[in-house]
TIVO-2410 file (N, C-alpha, C; in nm, 3 decimals):
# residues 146
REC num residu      c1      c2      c3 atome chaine
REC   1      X   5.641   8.658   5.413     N      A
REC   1      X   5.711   8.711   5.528    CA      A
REC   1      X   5.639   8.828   5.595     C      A
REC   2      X   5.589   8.911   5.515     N      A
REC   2      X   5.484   9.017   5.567    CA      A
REC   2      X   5.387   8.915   5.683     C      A
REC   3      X   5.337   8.866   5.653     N      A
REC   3      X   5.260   8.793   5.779    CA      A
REC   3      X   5.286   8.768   5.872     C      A
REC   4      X   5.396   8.727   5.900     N      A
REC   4      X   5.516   8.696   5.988    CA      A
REC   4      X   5.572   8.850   6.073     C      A
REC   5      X   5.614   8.901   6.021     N      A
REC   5      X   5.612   9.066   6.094    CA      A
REC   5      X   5.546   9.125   6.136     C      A
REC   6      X   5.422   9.129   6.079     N      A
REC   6      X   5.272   9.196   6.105    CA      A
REC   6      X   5.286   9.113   6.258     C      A
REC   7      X   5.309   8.971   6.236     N      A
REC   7      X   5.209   8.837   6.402    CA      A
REC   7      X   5.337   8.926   6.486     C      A
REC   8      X   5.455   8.946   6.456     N      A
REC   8      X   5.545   8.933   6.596    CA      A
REC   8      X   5.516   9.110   6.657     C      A
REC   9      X   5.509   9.199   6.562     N      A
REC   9      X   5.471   9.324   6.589    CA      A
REC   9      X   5.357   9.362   6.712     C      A
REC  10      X   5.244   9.304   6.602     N      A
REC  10      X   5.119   9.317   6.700    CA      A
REC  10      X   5.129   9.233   6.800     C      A
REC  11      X   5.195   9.121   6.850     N      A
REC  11      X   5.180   9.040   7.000    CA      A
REC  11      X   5.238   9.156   7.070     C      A
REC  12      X   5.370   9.213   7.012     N      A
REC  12      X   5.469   9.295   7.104    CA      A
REC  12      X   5.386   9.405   7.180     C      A
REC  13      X   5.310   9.491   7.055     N      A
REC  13      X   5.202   9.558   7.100    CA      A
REC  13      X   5.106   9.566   7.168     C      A
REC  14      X   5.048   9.405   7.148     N      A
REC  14      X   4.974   9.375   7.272    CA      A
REC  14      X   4.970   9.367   7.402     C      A
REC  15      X   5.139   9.272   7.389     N      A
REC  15      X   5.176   9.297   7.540    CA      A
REC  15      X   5.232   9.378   7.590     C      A
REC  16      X   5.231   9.486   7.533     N      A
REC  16      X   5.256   9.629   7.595    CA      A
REC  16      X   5.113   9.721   7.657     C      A
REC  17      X   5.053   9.671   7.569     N      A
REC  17      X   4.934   9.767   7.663    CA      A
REC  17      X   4.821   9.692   7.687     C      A
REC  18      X   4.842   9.556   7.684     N      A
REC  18      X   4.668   9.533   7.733    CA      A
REC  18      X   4.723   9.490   7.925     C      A
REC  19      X   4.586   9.486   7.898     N      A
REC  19      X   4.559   9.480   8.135    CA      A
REC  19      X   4.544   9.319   8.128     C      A
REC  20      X   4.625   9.262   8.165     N      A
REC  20      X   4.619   9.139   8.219    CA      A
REC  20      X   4.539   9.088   8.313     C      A
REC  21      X   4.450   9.201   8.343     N      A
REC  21      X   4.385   9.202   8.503    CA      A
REC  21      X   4.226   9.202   8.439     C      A
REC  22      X   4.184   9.210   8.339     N      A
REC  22      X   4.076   9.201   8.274    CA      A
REC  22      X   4.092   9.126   8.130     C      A
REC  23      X   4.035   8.982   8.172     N      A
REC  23      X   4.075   8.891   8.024    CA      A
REC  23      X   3.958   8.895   7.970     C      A
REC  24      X   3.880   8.929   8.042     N      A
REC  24      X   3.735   8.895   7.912    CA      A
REC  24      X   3.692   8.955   7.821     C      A
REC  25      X   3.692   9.111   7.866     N      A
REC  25      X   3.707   9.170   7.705    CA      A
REC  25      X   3.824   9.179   7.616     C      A
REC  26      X   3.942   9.093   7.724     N      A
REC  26      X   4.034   9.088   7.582    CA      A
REC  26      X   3.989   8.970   7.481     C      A
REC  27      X   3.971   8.871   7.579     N      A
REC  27      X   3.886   8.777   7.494    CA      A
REC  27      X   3.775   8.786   7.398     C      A
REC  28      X   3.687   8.859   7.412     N      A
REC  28      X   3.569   8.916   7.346    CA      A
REC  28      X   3.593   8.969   7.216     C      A
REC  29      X   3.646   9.076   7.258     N      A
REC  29      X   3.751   9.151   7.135    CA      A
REC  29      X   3.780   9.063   7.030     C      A
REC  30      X   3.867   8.998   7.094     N      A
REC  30      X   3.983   8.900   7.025    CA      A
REC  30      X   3.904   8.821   6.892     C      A
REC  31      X   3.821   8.658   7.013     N      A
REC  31      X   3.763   8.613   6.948    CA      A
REC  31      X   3.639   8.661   6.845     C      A
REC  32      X   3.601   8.753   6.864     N      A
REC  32      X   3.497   8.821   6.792    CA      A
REC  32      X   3.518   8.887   6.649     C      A
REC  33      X   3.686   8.960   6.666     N      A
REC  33      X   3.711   8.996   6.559    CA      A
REC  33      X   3.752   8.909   6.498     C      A
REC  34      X   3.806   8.762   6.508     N      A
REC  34      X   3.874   8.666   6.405    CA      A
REC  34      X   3.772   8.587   6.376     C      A
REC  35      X   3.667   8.584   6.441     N      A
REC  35      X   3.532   8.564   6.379    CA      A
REC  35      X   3.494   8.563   6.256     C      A
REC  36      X   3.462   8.754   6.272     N      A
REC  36      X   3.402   8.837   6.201    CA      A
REC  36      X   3.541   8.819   6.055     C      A
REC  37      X   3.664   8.831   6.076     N      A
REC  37      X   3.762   8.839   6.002    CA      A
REC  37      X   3.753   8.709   5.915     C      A
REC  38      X   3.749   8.607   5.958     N      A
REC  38      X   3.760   8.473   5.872    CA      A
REC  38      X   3.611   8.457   5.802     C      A
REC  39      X   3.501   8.570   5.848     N      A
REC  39      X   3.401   8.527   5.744    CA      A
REC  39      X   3.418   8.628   5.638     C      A
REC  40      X   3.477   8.712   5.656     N      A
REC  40      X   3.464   8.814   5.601    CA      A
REC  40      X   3.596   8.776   5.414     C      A
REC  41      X   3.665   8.752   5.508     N      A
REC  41      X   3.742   8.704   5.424    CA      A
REC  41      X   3.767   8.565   5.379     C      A
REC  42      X   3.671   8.526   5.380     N      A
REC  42      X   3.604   8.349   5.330    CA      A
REC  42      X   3.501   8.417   5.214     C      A
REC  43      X   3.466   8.507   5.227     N      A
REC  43      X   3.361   8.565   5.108    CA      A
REC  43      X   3.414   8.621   5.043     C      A
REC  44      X   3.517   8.722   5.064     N      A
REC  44      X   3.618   8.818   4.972    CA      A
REC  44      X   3.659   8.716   4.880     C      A
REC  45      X   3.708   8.587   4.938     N      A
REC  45      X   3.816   8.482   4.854    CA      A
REC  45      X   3.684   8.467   4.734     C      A
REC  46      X   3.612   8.410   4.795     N      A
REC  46      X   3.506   8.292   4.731    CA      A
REC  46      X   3.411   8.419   4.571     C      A
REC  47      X   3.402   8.529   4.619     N      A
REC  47      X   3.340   8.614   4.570    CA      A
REC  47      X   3.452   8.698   4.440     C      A
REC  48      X   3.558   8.661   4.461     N      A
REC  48      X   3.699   8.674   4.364    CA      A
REC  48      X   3.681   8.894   4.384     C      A
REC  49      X   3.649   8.886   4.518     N      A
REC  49      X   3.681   9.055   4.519    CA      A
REC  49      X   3.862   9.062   4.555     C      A
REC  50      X   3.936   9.031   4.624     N      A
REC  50      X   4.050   9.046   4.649    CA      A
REC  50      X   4.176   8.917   4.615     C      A
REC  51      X   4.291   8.889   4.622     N      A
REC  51      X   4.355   8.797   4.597    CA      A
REC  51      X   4.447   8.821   4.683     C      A
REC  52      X   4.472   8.697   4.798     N      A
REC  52      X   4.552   8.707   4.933    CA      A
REC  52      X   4.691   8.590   4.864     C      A
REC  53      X   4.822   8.633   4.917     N      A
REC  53      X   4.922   8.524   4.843    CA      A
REC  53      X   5.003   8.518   4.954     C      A
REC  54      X   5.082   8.459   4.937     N      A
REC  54      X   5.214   8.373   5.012    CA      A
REC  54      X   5.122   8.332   5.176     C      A
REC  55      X   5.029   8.276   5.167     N      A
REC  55      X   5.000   8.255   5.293    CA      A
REC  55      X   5.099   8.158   5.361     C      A
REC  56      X   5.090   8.192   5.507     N      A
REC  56      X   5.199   8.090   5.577    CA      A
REC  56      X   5.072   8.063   5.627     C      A
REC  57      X   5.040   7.947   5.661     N      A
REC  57      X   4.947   7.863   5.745    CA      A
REC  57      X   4.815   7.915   5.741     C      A
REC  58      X   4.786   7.841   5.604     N      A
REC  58      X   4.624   7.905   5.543    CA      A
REC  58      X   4.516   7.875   5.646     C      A
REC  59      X   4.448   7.959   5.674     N      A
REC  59      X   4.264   7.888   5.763    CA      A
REC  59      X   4.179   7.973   5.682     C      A
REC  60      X   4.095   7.953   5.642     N      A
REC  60      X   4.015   7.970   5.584    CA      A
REC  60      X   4.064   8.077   5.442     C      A
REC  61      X   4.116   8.070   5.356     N      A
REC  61      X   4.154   8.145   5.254    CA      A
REC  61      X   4.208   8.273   5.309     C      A
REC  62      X   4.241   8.245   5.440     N      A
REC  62      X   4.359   8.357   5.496    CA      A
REC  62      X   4.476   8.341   5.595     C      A
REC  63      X   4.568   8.416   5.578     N      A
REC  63      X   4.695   8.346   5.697    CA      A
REC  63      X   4.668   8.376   5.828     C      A
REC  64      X   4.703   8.234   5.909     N      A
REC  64      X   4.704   8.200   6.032    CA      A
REC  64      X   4.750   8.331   6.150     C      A
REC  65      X   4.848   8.343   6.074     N      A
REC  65      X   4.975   8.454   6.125    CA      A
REC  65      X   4.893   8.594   6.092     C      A
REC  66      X   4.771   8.675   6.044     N      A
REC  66      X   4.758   8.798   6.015    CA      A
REC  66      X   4.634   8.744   6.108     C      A
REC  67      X   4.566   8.651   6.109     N      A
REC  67      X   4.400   8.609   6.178    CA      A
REC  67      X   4.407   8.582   6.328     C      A
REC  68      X   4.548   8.559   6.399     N      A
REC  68      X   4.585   8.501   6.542    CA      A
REC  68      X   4.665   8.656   6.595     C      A
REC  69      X   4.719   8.768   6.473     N      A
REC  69      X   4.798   8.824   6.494    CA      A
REC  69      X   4.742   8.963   6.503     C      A
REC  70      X   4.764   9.047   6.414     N      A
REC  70      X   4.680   9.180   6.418    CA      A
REC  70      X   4.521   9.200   6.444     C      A
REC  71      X   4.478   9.052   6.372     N      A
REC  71      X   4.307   9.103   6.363    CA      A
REC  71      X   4.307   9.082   6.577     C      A
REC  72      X   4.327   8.947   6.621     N      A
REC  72      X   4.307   8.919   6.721    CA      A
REC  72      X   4.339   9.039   6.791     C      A
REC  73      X   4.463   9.057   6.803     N      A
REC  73      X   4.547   9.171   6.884    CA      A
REC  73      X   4.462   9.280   6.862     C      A
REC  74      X   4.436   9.305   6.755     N      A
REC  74      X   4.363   9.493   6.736    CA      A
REC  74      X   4.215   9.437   6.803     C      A
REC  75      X   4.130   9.339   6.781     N      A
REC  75      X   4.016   9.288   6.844    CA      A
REC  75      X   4.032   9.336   6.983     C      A
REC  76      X   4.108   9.259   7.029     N      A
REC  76      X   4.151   9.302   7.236    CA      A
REC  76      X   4.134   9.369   7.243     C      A
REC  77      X   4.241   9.474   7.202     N      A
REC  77      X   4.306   9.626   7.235    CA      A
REC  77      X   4.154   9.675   7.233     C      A
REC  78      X   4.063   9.681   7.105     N      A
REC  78      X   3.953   9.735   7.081    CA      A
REC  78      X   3.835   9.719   7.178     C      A
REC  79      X   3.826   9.570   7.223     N      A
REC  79      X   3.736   9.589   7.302    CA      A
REC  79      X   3.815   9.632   7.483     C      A
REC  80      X   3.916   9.630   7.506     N      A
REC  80      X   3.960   9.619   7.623    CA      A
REC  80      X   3.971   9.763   7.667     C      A
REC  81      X   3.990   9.874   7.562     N      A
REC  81      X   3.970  10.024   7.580    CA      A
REC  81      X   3.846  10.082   7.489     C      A
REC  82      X   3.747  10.046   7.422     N      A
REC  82      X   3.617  10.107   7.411    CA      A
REC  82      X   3.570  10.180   7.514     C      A
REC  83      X   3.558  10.295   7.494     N      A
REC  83      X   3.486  10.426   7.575    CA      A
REC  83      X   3.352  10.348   7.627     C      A
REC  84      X   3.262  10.433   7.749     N      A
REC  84      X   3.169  10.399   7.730    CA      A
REC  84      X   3.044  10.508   7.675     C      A
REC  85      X   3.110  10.607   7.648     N      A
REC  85      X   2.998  10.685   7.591    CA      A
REC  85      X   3.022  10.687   7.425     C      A
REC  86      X   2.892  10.702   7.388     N      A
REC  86      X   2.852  10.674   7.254    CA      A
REC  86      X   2.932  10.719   7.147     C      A
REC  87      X   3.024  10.903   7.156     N      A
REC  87      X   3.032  10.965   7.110    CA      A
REC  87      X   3.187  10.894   7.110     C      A
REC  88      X   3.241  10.878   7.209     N      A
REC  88      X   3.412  10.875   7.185    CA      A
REC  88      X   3.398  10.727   7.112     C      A
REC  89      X   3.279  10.594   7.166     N      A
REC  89      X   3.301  10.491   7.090    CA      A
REC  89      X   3.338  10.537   6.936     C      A
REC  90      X   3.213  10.609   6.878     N      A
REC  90      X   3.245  10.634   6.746    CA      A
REC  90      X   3.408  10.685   6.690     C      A
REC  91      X   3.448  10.784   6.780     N      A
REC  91      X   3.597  10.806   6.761    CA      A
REC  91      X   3.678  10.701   6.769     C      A
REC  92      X   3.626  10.588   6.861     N      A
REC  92      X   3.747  10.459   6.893    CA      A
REC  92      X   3.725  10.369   6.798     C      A
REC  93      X   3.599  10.351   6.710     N      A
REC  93      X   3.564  10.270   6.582    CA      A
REC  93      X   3.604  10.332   6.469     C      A
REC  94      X   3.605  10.468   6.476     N      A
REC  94      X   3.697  10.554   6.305    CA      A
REC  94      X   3.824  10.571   6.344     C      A
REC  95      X   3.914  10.543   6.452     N      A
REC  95      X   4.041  10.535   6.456    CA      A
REC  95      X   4.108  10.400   6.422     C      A
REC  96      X   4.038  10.256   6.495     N      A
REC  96      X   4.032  10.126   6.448    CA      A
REC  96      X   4.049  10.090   6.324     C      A
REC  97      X   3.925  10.143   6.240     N      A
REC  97      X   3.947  10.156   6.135    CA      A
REC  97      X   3.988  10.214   6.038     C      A
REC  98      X   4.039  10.306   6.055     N      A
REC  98      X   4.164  10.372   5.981    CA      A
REC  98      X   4.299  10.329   6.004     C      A
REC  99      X   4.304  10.261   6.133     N      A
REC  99      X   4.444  10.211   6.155    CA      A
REC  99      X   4.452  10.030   6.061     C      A
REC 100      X   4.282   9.981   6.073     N      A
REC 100      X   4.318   9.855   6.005    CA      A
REC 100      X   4.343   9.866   5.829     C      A
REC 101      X   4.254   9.992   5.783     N      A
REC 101      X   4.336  10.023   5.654    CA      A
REC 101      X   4.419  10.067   5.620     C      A
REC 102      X   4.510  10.103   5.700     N      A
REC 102      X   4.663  10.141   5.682    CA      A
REC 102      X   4.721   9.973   5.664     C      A
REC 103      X   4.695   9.901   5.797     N      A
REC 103      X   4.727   9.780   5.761    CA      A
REC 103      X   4.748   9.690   5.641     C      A
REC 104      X   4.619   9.742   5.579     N      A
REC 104      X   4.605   9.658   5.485    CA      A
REC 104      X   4.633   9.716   5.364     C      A
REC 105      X   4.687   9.837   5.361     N      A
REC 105      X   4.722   9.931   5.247    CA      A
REC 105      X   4.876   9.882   5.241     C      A
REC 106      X   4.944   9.839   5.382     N      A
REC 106      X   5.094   9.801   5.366    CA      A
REC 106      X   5.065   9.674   5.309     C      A
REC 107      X   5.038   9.581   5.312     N      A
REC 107      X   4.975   9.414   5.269    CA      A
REC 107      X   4.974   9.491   5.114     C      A
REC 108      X   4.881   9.554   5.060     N      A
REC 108      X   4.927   9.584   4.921    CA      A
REC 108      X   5.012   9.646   4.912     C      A
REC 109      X   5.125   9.708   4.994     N      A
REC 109      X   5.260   9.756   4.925    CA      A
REC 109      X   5.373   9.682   4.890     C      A
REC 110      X   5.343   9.549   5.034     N      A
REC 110      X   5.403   9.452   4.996    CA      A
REC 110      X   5.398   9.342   4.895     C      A
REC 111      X   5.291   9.361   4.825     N      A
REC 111      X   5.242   9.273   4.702    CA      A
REC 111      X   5.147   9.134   4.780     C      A
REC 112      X   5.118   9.137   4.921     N      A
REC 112      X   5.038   9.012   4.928    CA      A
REC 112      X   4.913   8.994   4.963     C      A
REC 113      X   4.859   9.147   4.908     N      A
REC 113      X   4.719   9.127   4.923    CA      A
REC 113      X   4.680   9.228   4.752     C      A
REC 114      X   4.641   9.161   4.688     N      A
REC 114      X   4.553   9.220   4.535    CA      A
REC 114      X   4.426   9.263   4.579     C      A
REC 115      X   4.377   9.322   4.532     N      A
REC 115      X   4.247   9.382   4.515    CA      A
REC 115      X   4.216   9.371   4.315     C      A
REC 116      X   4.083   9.307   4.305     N      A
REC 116      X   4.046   9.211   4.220    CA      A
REC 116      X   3.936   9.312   4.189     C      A
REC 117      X   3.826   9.295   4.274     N      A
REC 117      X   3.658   9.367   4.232    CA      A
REC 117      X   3.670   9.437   4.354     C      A
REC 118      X   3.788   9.499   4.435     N      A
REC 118      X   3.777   9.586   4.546    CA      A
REC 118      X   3.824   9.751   4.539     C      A
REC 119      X   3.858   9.786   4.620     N      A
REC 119      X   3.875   9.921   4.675    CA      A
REC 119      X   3.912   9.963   4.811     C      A
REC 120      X   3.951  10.049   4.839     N      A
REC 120      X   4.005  10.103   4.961    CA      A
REC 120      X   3.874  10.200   5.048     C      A
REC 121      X   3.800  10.229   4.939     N      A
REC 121      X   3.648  10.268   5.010    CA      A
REC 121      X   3.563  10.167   5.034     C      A
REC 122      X   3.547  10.040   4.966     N      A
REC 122      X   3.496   9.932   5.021    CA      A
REC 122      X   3.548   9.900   5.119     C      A
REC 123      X   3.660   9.845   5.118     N      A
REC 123      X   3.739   9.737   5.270    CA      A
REC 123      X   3.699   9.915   5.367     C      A
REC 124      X   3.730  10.020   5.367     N      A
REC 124      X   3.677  10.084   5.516    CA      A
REC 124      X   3.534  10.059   5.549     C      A
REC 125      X   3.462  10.069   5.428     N      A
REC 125      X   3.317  10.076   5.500    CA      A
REC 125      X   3.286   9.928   5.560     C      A
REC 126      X   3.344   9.800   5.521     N      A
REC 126      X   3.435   9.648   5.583    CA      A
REC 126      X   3.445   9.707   5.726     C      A
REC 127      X   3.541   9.739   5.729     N      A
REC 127      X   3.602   9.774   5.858    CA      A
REC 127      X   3.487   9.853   5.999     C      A
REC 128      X   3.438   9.958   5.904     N      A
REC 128      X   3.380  10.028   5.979    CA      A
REC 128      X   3.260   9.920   6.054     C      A
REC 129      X   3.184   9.861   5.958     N      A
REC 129      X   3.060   9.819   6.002    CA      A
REC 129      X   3.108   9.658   6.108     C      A
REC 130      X   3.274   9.640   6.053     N      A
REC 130      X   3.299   9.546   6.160    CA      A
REC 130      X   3.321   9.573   6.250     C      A
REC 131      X   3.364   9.695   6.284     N      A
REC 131      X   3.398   9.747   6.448    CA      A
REC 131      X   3.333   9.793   6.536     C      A
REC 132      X   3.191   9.858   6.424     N      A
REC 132      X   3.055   9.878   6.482    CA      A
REC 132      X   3.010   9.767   6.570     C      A
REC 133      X   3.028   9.618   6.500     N      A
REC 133      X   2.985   9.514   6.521    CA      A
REC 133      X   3.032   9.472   6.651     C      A
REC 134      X   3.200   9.471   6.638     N      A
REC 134      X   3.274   9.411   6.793    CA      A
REC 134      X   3.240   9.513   6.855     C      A
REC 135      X   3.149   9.660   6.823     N      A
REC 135      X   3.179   9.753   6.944    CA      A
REC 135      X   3.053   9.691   7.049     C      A
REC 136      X   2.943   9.671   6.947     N      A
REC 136      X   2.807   9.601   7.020    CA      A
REC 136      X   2.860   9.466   7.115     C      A
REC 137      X   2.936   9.338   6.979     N      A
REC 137      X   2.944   9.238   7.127    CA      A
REC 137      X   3.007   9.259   7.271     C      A
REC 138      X   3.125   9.353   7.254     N      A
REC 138      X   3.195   9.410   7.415    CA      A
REC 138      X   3.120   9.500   7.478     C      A
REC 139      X   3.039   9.571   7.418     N      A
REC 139      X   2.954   9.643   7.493    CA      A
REC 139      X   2.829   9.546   7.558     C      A
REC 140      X   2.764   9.470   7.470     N      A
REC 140      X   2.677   9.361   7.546    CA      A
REC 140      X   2.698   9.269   7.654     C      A
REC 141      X   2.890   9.215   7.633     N      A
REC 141      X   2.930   9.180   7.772    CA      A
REC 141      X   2.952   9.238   7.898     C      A
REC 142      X   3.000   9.363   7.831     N      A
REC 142      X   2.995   9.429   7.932    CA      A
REC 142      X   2.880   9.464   8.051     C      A
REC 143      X   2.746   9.446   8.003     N      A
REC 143      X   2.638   9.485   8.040    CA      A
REC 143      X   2.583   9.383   8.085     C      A
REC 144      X   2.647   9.289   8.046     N      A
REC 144      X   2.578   9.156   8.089    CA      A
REC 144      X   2.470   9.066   7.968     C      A
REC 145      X   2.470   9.101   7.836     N      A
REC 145      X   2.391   9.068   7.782    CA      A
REC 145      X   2.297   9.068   7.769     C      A
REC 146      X   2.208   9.221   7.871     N      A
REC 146      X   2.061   9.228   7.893    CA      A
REC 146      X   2.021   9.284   7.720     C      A
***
């Protein structure tokens, strides 16, 4: 059921603040982070670092409902308000990611995410180097891909 709250939360959130008037870096965002999210956590599974349970509508050894829902949604939001100077990006990538390990700190309060061969300093430095990552692809669209 946690999965399920997390998907209806973050849409609500979404459609509260993203710009309807610019879809492509919501798109960018989006798809980029559920990307990055389903490989990421296709290796966590396979590598026996974490243990994900009660999935509602498994894709790739993770739920449908947390991969369409928060990752996507926080993806948007992320690329759709990225700064463009260097210095606040970094502030908008250590806030990201501190907000996605809170996330995932509730997922273990609720019992449906274990940590196996993990940590809470691993999954940030996870986080960090993934947001680094979506910060480059929205910034490259943005620019045009030169």
């Amino acid at each position: 059921m946690p999965w399920l709250i997390t998907f209806v939360i973050s849409w609500l959130v979404f459609l509260v603040l993203a710009d309807r008037r610019g879809y492509v870096p919501l798109l960018m965002g989006g798809v980029a982070a559920v990307v990055f999210q389903l490989f990421t956590d296709l290796l966590g599974h396979h590598l026996n670092l974490y243990q994900v349970s009660e999935l509602m509508l498994p894709i790739f050894e993770s739920s449908a409902f947390f991969t369409f829902g928060p990752v996507f949604t926080m993806g948007a939001l992320f690329g759709q308000y990225l700064p463009s100077t260097r210095l606040l990006q970094g502030l908008h990538i250590l806030a990201f990611s501190g907000l996605f390990l809170l996330e995932e700190h509730m997922y273990l309060l609720a019992g449906v995410l274990e940590y196996v061969h993990w940590s809470h300093t691993a999954s940030l430095l996870v986080d960090l180097l993934a947001f680094v990552s979506l910060a480059w692809v929205v910034e490259s669209q943005r620019l045009g891909w030169r």
